[in-house]
Biopython code that builds the backbone (N, CA, C, O; Angstrom):
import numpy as np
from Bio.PDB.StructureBuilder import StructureBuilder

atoms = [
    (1, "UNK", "N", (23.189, 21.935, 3.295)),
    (1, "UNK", "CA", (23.269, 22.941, 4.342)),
    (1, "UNK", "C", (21.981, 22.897, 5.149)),
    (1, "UNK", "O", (20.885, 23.143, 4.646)),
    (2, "UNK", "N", (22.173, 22.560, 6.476)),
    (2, "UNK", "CA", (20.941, 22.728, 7.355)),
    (2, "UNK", "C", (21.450, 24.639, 7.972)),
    (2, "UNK", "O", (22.467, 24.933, 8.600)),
    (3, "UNK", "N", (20.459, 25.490, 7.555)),
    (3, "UNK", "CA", (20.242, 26.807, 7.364)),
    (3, "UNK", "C", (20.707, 26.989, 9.167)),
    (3, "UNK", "O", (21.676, 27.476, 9.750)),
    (4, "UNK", "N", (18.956, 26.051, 9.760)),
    (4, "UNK", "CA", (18.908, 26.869, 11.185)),
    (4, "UNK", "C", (19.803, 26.547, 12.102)),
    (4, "UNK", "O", (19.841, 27.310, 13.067)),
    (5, "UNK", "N", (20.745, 25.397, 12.098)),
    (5, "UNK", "CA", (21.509, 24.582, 12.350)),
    (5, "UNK", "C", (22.777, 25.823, 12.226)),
    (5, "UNK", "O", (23.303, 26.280, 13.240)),
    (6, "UNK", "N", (23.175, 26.288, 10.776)),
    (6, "UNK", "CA", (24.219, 27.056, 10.706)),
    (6, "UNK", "C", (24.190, 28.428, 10.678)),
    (6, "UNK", "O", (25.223, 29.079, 10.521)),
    (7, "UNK", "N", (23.043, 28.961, 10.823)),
    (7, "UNK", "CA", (22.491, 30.426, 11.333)),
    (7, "UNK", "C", (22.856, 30.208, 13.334)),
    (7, "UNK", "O", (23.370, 31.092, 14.019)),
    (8, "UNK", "N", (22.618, 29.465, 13.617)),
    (8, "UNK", "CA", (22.850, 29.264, 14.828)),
    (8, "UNK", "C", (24.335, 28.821, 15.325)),
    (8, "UNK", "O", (24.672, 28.277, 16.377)),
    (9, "UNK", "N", (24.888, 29.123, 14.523)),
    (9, "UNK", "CA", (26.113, 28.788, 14.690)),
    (9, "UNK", "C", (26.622, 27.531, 15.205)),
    (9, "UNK", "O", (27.539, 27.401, 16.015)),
    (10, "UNK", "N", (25.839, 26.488, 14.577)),
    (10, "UNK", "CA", (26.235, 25.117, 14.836)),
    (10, "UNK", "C", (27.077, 24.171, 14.042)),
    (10, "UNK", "O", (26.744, 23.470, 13.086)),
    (11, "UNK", "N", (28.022, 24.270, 14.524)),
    (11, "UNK", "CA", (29.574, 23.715, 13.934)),
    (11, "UNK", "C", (29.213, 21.956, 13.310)),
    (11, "UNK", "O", (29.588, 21.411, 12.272)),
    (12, "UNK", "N", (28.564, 21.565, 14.159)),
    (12, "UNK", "CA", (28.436, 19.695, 13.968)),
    (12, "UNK", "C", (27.211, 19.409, 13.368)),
    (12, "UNK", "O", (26.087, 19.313, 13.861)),
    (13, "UNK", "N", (27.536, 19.311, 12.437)),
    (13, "UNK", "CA", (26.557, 18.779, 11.092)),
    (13, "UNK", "C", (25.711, 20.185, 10.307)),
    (13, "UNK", "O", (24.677, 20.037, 9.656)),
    (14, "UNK", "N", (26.208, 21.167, 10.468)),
    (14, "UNK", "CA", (25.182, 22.304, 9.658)),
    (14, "UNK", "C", (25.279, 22.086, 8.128)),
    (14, "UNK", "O", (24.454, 22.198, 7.222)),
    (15, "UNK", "N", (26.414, 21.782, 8.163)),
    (15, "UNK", "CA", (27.481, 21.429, 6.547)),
    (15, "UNK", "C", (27.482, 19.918, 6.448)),
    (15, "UNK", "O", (27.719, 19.194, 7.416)),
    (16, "UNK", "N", (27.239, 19.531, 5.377)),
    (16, "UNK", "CA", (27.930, 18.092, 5.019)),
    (16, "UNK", "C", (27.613, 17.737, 3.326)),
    (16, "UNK", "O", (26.622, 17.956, 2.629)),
    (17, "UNK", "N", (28.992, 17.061, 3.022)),
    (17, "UNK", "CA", (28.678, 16.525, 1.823)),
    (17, "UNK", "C", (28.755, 15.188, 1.685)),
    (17, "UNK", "O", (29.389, 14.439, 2.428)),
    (18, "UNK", "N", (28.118, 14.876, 0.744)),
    (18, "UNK", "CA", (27.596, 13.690, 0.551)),
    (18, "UNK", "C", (27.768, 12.831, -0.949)),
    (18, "UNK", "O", (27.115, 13.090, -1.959)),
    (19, "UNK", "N", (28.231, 12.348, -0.896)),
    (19, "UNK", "CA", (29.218, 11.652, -0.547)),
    (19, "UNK", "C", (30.330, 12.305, 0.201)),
    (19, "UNK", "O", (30.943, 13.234, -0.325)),
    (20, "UNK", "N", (30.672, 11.818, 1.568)),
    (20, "UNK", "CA", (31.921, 12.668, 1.860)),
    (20, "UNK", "C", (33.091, 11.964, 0.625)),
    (20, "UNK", "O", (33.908, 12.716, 0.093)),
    (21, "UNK", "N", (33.065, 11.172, 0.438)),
    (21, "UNK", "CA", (34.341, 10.969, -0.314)),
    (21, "UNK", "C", (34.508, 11.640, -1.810)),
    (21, "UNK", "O", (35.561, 11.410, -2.403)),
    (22, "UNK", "N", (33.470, 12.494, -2.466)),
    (22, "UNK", "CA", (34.023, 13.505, -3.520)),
    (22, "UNK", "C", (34.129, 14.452, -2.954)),
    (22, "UNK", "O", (33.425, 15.357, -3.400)),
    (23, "UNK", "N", (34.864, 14.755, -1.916)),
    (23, "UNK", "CA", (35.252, 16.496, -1.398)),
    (23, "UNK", "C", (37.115, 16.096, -1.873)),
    (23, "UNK", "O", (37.950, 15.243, -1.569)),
    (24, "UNK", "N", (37.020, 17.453, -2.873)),
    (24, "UNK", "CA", (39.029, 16.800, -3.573)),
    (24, "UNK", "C", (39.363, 17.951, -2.948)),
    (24, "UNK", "O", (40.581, 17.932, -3.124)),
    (25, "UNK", "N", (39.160, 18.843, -2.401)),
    (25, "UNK", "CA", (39.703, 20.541, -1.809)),
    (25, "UNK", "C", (39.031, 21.264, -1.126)),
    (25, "UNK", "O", (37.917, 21.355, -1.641)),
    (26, "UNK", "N", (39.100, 21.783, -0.314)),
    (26, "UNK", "CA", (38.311, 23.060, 0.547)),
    (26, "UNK", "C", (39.376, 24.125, 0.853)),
    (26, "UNK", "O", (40.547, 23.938, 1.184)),
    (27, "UNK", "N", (38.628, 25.438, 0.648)),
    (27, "UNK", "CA", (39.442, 26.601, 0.973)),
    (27, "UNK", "C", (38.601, 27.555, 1.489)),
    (27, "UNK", "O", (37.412, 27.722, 1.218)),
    (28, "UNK", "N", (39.461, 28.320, 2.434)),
    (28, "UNK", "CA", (38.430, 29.614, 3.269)),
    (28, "UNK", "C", (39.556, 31.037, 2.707)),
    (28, "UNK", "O", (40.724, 31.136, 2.332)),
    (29, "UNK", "N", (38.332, 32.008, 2.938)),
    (29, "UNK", "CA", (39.284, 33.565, 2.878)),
    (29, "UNK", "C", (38.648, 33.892, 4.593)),
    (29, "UNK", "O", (37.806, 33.280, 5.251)),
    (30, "UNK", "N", (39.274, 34.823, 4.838)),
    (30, "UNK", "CA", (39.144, 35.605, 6.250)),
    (30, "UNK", "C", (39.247, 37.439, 5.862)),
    (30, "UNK", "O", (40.161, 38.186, 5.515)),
    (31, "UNK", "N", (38.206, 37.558, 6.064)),
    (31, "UNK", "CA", (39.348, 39.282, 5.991)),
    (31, "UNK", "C", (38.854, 39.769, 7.517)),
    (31, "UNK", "O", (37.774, 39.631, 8.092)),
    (32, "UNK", "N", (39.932, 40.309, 7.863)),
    (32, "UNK", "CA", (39.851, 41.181, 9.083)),
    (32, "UNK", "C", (39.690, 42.035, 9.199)),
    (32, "UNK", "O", (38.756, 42.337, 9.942)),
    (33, "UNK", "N", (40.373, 42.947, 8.638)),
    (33, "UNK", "CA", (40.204, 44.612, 8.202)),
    (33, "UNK", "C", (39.952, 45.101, 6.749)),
    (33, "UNK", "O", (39.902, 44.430, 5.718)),
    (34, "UNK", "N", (39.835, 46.183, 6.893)),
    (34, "UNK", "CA", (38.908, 47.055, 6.183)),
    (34, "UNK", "C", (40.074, 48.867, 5.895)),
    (34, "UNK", "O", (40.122, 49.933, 6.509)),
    (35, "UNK", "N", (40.773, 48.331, 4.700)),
    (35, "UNK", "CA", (41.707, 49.545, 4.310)),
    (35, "UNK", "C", (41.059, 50.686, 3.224)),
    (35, "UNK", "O", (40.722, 50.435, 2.067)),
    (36, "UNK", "N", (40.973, 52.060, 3.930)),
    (36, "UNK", "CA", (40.500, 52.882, 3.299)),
    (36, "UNK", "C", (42.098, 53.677, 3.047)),
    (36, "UNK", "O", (43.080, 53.423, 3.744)),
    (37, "UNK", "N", (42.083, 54.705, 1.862)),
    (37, "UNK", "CA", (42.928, 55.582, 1.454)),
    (37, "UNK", "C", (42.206, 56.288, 0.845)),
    (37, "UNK", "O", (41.065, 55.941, 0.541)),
    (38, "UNK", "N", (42.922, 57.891, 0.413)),
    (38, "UNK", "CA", (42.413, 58.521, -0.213)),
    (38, "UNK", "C", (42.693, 58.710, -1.517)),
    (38, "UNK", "O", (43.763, 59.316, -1.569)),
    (39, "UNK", "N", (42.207, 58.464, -2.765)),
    (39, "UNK", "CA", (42.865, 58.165, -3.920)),
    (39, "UNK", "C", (42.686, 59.790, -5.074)),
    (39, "UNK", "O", (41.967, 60.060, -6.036)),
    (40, "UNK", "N", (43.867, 60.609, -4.237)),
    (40, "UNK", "CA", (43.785, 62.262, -4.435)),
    (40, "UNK", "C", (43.774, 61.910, -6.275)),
    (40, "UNK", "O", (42.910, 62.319, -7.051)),
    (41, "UNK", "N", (44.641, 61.296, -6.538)),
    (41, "UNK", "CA", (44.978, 61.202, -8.112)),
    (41, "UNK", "C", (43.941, 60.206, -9.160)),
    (41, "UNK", "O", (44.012, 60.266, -10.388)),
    (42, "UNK", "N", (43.122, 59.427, -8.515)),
    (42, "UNK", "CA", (41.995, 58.510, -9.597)),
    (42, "UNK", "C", (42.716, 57.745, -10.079)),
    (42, "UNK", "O", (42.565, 57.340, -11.232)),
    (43, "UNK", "N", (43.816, 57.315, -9.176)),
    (43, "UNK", "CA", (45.062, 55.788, -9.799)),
    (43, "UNK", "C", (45.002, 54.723, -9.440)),
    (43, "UNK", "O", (45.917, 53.989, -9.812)),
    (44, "UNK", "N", (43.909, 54.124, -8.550)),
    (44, "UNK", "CA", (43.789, 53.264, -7.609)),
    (44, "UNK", "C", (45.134, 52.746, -7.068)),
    (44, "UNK", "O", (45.196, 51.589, -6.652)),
    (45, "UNK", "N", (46.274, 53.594, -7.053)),
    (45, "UNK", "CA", (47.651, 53.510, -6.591)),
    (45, "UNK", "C", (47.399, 53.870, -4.682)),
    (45, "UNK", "O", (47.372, 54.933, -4.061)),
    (46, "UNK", "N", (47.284, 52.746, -4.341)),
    (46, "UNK", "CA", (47.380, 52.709, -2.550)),
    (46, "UNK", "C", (49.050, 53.541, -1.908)),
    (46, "UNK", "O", (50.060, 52.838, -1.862)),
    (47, "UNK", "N", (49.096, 54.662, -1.580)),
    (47, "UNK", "CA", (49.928, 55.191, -1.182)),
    (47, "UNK", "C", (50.093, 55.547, 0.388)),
    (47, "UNK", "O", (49.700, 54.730, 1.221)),
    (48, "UNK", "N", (50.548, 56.501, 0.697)),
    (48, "UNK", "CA", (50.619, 56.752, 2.799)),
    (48, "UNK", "C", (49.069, 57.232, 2.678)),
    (48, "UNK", "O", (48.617, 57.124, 3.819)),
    (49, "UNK", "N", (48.403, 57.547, 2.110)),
    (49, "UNK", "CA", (47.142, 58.628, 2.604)),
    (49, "UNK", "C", (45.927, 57.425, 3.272)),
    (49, "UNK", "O", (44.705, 57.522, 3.161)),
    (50, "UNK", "N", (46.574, 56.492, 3.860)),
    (50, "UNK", "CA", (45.870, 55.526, 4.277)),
    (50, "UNK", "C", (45.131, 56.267, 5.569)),
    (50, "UNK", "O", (45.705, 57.013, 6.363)),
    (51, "UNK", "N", (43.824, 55.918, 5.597)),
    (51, "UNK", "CA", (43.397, 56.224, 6.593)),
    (51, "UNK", "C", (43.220, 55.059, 8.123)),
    (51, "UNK", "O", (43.357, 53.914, 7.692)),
    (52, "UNK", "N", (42.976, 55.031, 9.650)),
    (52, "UNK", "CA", (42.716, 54.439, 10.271)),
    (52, "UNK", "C", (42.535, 52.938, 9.511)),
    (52, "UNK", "O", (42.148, 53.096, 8.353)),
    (53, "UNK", "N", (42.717, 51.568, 9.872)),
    (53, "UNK", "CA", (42.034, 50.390, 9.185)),
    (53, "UNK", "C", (40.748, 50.471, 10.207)),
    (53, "UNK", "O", (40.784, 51.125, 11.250)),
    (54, "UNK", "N", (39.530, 49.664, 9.734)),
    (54, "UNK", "CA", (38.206, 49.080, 10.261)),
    (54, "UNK", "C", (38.742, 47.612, 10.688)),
    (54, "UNK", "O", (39.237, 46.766, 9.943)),
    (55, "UNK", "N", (38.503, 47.528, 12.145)),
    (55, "UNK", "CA", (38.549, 46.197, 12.579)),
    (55, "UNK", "C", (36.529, 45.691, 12.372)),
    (55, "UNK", "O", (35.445, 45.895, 12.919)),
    (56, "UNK", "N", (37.247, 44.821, 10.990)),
    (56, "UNK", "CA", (35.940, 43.911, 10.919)),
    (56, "UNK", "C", (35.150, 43.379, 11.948)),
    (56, "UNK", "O", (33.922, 43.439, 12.017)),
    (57, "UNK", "N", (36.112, 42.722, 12.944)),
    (57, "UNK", "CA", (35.412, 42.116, 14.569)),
    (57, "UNK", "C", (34.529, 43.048, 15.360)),
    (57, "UNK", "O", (33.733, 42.626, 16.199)),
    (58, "UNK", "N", (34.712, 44.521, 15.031)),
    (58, "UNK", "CA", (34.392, 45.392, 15.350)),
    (58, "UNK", "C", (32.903, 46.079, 15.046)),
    (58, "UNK", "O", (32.179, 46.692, 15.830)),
    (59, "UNK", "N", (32.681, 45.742, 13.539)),
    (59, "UNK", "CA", (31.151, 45.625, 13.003)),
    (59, "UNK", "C", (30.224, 45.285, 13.521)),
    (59, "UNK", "O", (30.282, 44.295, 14.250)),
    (60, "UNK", "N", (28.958, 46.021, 13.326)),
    (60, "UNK", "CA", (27.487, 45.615, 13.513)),
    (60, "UNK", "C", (27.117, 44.594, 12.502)),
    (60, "UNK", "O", (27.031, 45.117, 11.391)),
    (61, "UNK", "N", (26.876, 43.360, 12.496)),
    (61, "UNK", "CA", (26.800, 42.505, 11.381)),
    (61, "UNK", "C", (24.820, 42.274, 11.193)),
    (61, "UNK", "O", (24.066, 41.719, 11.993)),
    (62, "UNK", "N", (24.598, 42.695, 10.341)),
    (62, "UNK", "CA", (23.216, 42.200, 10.141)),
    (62, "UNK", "C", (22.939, 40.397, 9.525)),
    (62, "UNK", "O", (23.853, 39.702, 9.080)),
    (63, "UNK", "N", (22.219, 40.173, 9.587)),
    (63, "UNK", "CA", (21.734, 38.579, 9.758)),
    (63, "UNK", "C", (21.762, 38.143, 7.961)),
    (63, "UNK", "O", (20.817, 38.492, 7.253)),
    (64, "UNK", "N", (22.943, 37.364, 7.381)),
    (64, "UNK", "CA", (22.844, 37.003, 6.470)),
    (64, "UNK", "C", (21.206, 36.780, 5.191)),
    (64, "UNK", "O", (20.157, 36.201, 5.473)),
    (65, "UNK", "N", (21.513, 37.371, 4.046)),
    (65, "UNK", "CA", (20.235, 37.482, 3.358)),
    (65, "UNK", "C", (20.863, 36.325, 2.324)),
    (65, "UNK", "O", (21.767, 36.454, 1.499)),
    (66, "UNK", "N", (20.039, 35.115, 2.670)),
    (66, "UNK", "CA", (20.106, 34.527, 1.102)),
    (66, "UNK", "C", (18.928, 34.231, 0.113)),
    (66, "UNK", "O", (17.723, 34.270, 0.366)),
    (67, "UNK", "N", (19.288, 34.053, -0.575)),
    (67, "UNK", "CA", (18.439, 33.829, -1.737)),
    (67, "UNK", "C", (19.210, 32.784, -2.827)),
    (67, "UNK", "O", (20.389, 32.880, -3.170)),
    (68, "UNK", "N", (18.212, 31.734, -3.294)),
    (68, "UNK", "CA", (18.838, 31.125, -4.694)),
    (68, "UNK", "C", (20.194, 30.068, -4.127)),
    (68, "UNK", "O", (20.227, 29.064, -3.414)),
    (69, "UNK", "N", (21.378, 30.984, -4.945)),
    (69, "UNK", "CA", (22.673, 30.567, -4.992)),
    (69, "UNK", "C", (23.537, 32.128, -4.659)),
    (69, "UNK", "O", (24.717, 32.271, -4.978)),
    (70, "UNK", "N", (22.851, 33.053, -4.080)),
    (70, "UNK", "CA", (23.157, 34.224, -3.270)),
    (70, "UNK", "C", (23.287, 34.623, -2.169)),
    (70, "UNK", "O", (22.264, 35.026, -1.615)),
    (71, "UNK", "N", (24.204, 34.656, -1.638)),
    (71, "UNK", "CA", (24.815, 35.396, -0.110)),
    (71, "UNK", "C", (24.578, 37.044, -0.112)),
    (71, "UNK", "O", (24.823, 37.720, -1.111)),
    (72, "UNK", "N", (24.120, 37.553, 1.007)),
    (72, "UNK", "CA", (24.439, 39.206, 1.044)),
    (72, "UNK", "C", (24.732, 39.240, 2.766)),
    (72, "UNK", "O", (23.816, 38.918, 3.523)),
    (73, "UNK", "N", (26.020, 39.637, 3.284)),
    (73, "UNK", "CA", (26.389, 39.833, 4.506)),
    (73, "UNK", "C", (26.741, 41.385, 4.528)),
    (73, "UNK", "O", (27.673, 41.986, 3.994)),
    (74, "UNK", "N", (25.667, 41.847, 5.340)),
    (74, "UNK", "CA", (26.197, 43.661, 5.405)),
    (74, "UNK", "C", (26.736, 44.193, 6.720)),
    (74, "UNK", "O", (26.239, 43.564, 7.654)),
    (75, "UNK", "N", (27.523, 45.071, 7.087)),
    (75, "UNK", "CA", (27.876, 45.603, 8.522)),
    (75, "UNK", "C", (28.408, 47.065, 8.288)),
    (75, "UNK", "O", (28.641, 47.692, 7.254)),
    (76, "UNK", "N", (28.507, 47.356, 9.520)),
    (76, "UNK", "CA", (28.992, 48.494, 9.532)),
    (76, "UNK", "C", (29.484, 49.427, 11.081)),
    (76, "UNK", "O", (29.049, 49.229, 12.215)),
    (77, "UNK", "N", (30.286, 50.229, 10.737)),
    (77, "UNK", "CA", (31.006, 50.899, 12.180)),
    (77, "UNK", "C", (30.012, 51.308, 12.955)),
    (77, "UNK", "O", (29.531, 52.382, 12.594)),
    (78, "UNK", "N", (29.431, 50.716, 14.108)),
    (78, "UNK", "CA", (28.723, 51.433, 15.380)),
    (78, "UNK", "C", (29.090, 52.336, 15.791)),
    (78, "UNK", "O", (30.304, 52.525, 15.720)),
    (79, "UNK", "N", (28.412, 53.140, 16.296)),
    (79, "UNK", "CA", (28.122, 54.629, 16.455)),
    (79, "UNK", "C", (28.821, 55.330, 15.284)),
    (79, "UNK", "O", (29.543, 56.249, 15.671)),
    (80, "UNK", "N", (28.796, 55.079, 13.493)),
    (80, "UNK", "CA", (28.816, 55.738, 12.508)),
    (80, "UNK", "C", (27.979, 55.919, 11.965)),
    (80, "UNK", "O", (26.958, 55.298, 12.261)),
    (81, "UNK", "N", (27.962, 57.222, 10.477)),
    (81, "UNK", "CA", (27.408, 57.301, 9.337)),
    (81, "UNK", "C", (28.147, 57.253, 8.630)),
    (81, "UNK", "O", (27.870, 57.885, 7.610)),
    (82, "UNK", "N", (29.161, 56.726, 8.629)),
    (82, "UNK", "CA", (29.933, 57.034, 7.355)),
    (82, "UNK", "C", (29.970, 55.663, 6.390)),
    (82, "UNK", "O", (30.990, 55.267, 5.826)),
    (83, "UNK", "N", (28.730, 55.052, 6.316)),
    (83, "UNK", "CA", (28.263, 53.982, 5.829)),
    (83, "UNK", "C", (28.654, 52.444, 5.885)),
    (83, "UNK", "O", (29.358, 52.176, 6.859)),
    (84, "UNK", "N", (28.292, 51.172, 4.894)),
    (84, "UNK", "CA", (27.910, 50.275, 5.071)),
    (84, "UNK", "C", (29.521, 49.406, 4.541)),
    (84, "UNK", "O", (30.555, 50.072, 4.484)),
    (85, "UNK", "N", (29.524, 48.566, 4.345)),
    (85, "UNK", "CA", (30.485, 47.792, 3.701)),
    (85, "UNK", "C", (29.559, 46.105, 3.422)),
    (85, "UNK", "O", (29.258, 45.603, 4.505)),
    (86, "UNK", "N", (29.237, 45.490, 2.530)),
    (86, "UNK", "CA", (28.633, 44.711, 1.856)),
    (86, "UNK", "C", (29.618, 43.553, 1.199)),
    (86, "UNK", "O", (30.664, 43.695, 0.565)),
    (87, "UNK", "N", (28.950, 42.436, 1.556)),
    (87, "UNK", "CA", (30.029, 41.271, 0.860)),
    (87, "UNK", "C", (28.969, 40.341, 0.267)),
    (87, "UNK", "O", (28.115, 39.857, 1.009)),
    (88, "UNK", "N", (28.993, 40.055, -1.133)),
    (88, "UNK", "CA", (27.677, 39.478, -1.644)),
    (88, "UNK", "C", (28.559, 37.784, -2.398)),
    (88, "UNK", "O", (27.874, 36.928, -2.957)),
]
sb = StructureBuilder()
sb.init_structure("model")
sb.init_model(0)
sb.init_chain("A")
sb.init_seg("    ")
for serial, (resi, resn, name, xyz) in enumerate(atoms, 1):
    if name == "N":
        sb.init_residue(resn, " ", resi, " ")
    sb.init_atom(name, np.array(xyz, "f"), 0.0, 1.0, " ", f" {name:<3s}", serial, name[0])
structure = sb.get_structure()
């Protein structure tokens, strides 16, 4: 991983493996939104009491923290307090 390369959002060459020929699979997740409910009963049973979803695209994203073999990506609803959401 060239860091400043892919902090900068540079698609062509930030990533590479080497040997390219032991890459046997690659897979991505995406999440878009952000489902809150209210869980009146302590069942983690997702029912109607869903509130509004958070459009992720929508986030204040602060600047990836790594460390080691550790990711921490934090954001959160502009013009809120009703806090953070964290993906480590």
């Amino acid at each position: 991983v060239n860091w400043r390369q892919f902090l900068a959002r540079n698609t062509s060459g930030s990533l590479t493996v080497e040997p390219q020929s032991s890459i046997l699979y690659s897979t991505a997740v995406v999440f878009s939104r952000l489902l809150e409910y209210d869980d009146e009963n302590n069942t983690a049973e997702a029912t109607s009491n869903f509130f509004p979803a958070y459009e992720l695209q929508d986030f204040s994203w602060s600047r990836m923290n790594l460390s080691d073999y550790t990711a921490v990506l934090c954001g959160s609803v502009p013009r809120s307090s009703n806090g953070s959401l964290c993906l480590q």
